[in-house]
OpenMM code with the backbone's topology and positions (N, CA, C; nanometers):
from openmm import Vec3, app, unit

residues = "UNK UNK UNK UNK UNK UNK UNK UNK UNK UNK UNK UNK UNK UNK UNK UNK UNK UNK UNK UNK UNK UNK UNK UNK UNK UNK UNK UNK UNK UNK UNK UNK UNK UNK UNK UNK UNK UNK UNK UNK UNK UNK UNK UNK UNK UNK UNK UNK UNK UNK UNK UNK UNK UNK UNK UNK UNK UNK UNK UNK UNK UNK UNK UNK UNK UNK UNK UNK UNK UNK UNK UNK UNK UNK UNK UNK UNK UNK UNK UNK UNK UNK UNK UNK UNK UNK UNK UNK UNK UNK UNK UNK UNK UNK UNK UNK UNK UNK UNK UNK UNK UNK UNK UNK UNK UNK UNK UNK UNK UNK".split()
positions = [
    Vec3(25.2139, 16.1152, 3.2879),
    Vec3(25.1565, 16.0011, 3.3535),
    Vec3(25.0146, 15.9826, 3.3023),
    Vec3(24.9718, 15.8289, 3.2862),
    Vec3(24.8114, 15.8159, 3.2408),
    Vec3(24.7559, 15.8340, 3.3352),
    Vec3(24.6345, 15.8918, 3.3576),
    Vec3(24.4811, 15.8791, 3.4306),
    Vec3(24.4758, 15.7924, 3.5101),
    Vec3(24.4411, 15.7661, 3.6560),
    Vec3(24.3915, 15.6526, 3.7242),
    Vec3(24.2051, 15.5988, 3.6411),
    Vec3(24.1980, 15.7223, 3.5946),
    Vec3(24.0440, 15.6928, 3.5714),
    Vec3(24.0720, 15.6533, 3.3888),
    Vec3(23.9367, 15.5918, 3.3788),
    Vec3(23.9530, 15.5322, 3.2222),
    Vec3(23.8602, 15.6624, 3.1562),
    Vec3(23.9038, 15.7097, 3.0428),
    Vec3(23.8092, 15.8206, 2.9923),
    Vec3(23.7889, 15.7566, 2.8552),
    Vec3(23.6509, 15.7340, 2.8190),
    Vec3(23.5522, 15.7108, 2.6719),
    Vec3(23.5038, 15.7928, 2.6573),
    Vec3(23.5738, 15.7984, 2.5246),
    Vec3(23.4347, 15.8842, 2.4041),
    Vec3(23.3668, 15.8179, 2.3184),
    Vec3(23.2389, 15.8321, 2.3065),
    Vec3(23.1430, 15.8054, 2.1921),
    Vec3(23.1113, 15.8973, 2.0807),
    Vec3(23.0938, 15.8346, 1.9730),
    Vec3(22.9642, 15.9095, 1.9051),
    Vec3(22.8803, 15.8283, 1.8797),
    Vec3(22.7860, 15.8504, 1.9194),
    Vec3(22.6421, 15.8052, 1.8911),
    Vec3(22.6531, 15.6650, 1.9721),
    Vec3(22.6777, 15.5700, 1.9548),
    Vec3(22.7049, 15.4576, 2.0184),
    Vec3(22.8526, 15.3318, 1.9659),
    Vec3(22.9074, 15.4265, 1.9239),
    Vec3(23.0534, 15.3830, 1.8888),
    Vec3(23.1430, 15.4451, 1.9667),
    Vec3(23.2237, 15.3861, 2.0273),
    Vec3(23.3815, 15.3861, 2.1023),
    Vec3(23.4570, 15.4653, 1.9977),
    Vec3(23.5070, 15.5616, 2.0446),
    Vec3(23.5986, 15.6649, 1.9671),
    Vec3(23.7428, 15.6551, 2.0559),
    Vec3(23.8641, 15.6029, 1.9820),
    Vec3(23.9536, 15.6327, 2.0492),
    Vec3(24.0277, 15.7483, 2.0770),
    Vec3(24.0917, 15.7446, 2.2324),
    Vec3(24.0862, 15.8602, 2.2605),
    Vec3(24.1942, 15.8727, 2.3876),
    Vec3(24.2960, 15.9470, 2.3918),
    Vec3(24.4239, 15.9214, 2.4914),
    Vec3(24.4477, 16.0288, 2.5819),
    Vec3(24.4437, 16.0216, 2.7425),
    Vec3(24.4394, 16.1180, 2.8097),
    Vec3(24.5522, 16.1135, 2.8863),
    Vec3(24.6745, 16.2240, 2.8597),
    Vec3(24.7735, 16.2088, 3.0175),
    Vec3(24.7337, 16.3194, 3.0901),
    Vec3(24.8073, 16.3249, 3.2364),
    Vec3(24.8102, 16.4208, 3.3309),
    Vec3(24.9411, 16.4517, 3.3440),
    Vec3(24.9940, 16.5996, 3.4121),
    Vec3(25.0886, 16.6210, 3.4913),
    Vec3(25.0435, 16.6755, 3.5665),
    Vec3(25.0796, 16.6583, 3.6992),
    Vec3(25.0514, 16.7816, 3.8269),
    Vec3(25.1637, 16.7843, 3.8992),
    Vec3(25.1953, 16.8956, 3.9464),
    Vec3(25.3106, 16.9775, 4.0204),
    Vec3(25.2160, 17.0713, 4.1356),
    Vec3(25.2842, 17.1008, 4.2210),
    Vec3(25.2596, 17.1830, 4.3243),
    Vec3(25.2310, 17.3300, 4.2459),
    Vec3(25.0512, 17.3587, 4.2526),
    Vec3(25.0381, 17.4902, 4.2037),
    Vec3(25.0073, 17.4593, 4.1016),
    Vec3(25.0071, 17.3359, 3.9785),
    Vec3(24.9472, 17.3071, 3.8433),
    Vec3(24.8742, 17.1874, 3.8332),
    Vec3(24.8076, 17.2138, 3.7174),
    Vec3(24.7580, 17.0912, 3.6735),
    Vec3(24.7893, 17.0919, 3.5391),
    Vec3(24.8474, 16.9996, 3.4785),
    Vec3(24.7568, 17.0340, 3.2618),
    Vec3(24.7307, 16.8504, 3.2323),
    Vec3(24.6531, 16.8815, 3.1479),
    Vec3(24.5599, 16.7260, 3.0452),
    Vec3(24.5723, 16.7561, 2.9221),
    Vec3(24.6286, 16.6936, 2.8921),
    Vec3(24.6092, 16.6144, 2.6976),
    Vec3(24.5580, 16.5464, 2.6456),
    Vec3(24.5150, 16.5608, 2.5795),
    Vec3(24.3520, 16.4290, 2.5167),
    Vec3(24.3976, 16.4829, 2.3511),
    Vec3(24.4253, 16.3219, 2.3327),
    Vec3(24.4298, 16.3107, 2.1855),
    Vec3(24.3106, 16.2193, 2.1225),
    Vec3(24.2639, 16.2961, 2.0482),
    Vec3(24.1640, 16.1694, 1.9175),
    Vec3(24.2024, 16.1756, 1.7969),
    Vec3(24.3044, 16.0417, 1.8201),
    Vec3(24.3188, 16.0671, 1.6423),
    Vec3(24.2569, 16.0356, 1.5372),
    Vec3(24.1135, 16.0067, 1.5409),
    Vec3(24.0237, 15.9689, 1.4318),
    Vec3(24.0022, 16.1258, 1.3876),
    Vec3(23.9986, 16.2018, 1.4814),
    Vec3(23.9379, 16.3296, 1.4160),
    Vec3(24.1078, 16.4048, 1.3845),
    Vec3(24.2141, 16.3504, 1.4287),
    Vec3(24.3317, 16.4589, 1.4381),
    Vec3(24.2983, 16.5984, 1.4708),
    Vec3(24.2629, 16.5800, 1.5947),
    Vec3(24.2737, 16.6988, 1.7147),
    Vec3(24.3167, 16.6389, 1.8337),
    Vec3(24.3663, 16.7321, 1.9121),
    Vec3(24.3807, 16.7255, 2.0664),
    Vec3(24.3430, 16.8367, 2.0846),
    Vec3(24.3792, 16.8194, 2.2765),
    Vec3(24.2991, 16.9638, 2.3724),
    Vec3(24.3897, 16.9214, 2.4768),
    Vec3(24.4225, 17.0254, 2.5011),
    Vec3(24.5635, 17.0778, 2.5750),
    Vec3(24.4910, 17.1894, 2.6982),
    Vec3(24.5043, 17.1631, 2.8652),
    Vec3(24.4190, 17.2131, 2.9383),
    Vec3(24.5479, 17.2781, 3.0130),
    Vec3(24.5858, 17.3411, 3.0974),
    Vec3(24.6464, 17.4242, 3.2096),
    Vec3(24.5888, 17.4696, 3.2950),
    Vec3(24.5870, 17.4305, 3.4027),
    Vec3(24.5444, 17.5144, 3.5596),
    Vec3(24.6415, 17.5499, 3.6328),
    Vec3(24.6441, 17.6453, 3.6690),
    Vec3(24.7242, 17.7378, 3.7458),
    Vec3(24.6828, 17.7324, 3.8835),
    Vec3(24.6942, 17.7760, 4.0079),
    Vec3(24.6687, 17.8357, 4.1278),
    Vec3(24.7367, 17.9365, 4.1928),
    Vec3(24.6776, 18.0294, 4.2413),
    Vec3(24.7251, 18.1564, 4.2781),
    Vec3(24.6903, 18.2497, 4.3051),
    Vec3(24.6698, 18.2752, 4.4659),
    Vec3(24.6088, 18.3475, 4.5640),
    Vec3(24.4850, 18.3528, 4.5392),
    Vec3(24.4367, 18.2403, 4.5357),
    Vec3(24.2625, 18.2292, 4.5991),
    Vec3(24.2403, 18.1810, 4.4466),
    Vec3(24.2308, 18.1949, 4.3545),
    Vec3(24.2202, 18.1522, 4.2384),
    Vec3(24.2883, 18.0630, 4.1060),
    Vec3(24.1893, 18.0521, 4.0652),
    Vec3(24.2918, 17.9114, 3.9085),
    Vec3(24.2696, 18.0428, 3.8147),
    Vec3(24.3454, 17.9870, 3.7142),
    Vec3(24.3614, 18.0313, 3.6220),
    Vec3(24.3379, 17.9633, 3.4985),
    Vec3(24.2854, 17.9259, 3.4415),
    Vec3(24.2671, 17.8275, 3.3258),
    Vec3(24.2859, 17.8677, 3.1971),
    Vec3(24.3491, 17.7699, 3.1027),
    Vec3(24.3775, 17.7929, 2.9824),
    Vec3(24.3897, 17.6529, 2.8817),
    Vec3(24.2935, 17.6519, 2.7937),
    Vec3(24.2685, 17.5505, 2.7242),
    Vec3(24.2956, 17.5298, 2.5886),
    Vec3(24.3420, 17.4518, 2.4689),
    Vec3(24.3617, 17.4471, 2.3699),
    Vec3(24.3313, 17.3923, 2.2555),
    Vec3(24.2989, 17.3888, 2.1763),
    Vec3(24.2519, 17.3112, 2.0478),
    Vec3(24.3239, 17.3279, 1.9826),
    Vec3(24.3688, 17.1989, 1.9359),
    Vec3(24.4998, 17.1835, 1.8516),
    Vec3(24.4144, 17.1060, 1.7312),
    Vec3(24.3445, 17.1616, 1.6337),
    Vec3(24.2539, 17.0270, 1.5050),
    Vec3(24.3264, 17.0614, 1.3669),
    Vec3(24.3623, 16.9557, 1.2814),
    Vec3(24.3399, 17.0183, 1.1363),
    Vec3(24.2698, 17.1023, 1.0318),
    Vec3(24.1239, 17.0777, 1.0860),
    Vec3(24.0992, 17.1132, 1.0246),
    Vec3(24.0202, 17.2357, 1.0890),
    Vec3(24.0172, 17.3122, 1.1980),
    Vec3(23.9758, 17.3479, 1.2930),
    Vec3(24.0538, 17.4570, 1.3311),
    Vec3(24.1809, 17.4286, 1.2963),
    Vec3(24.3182, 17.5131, 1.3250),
    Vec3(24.3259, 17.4989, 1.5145),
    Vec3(24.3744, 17.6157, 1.5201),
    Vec3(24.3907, 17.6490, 1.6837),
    Vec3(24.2932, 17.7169, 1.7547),
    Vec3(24.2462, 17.7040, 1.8417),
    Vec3(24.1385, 17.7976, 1.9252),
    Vec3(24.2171, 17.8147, 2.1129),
    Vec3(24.2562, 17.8991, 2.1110),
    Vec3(24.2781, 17.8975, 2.2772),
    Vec3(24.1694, 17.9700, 2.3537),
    Vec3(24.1392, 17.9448, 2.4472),
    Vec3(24.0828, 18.0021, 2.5340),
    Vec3(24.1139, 17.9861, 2.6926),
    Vec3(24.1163, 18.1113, 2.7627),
    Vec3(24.1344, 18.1265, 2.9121),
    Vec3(24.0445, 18.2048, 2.9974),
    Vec3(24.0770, 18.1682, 3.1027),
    Vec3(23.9119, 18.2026, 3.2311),
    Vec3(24.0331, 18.2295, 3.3460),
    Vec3(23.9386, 18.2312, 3.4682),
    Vec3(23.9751, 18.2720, 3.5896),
    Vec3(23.8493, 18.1855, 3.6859),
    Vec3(23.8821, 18.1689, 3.8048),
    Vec3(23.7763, 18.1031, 3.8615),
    Vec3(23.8382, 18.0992, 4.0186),
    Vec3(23.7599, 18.1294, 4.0856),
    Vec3(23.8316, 18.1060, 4.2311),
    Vec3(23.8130, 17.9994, 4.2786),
    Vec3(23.9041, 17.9881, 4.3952),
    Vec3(23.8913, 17.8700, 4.4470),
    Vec3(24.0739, 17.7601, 4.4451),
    Vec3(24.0978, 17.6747, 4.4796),
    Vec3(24.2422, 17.6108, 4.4877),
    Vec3(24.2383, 17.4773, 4.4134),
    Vec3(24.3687, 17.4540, 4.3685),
    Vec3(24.3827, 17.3258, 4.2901),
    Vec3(24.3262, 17.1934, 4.3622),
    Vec3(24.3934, 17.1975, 4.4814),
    Vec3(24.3874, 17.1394, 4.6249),
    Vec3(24.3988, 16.9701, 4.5846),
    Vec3(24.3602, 16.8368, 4.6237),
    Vec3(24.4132, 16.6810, 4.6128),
    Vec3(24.3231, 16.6497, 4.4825),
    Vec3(24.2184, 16.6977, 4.4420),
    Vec3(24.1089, 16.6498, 4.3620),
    Vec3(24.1095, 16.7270, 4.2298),
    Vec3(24.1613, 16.6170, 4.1463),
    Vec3(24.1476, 16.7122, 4.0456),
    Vec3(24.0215, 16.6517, 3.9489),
    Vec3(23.9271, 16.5936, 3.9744),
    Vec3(23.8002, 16.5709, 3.9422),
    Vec3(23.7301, 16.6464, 3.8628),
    Vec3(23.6704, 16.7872, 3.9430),
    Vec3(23.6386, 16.9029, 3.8055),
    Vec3(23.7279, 16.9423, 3.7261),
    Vec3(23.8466, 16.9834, 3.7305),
    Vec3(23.9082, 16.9900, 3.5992),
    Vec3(23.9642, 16.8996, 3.4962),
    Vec3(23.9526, 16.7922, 3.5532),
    Vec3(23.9206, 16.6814, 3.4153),
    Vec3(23.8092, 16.6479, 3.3401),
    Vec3(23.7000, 16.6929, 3.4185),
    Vec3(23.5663, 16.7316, 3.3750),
    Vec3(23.5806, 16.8379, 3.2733),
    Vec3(23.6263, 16.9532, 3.2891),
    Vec3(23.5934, 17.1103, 3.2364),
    Vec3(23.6680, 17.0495, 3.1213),
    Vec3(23.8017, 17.0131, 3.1333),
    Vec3(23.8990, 16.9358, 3.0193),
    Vec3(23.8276, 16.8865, 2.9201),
    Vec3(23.7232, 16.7601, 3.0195),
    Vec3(23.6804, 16.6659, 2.8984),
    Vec3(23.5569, 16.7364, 2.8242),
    Vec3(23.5097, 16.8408, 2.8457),
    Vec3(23.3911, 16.9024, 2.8001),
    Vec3(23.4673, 16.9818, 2.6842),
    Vec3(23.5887, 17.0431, 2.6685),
    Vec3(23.6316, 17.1188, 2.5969),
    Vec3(23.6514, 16.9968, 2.4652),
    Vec3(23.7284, 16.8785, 2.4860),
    Vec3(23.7316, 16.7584, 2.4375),
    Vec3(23.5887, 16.7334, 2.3599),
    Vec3(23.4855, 16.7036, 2.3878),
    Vec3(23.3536, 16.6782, 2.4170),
    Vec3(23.3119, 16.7631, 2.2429),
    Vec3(23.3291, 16.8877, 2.2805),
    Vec3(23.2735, 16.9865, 2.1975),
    Vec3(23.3861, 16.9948, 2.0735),
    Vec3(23.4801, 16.9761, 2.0759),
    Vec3(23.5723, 16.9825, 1.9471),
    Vec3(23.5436, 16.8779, 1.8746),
    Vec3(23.5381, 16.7339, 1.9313),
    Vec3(23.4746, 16.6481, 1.8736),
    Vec3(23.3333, 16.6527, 1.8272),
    Vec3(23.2323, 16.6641, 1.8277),
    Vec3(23.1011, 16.7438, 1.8218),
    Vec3(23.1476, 16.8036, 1.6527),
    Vec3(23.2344, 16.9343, 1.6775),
    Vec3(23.2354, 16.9893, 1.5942),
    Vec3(23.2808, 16.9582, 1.5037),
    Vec3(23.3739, 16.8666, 1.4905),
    Vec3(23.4271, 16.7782, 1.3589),
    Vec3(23.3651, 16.6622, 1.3122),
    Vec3(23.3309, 16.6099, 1.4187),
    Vec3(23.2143, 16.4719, 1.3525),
    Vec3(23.0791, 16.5100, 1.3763),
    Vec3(23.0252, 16.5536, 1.3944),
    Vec3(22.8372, 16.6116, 1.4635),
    Vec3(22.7834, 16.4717, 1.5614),
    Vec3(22.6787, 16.4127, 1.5366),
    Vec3(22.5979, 16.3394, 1.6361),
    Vec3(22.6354, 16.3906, 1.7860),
    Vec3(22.5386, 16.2665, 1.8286),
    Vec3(22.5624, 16.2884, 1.9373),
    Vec3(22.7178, 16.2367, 2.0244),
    Vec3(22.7765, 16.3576, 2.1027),
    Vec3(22.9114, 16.2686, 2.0947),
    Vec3(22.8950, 16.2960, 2.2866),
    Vec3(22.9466, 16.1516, 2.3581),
    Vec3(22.9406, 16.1184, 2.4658),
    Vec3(23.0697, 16.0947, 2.5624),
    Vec3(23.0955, 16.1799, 2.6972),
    Vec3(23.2198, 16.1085, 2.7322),
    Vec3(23.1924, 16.0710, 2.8746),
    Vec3(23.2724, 15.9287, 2.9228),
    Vec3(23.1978, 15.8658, 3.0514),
    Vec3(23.3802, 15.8631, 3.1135),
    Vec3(23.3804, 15.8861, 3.2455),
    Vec3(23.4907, 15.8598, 3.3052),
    Vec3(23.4728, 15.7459, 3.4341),
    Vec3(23.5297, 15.6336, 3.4308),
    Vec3(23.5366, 15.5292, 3.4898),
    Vec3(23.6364, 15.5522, 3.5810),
    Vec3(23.5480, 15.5468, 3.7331),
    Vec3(23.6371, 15.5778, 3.8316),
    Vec3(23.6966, 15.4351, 3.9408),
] * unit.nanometer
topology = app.Topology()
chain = topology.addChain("A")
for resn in residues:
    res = topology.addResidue(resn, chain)
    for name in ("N", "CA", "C"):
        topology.addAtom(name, app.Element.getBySymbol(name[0]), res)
């Protein structure tokens, strides 16, 4: 399913296209964000389970290869998934960064 919210990326002051779905299930979350100017995505997973998330994030780039990374964080998935489309789009944020440099910007329209 797409985003209720609209998510932009910039660099520098150019519109970078950029495609975000969600799934959520009872107990998950995950986000996909594709940019295909740079051919990468970022692939997010949240978990919940007994008092804590579990997080696990992905970089999928050409030229970049794969990078996974996972955390722990307490606290519950619960109706809002607000910060972790945040934490998502920051992982997003920085892969882009790293393949194009400037300054690269992302605004979520609620």
């Amino acid at each position: 399913m797409r985003l209720s919210e609209r998510v932009r990326l910039f660099l520098d002051d150019r519109e970078i296209e950029v495609s975000t779905v969600v799934e959520s299930r009872p107990g998950s979350l995950k986000f996909r964000t594709v940019v295909p100017e740079v051919d990468a995505e970022v692939h997010s997973s949240f978990v919940a389970h007994a008092g804590s998330v579990s997080a696990a994030h992905l970089l999928v780039s050409e030229r970049l290869g794969a990078r996974p990374v996972a955390e722990s964080m307490s606290g519950d998935l619960g109706a809002e998934s607000g910060p972790y489309l945040l934490e998502h789009l920051a992982y997003v944020r920085d892969a882009v960064a790293e393949e194009l440099g400037g300054d690269i910007r992302v605004e979520v329209d609620r």
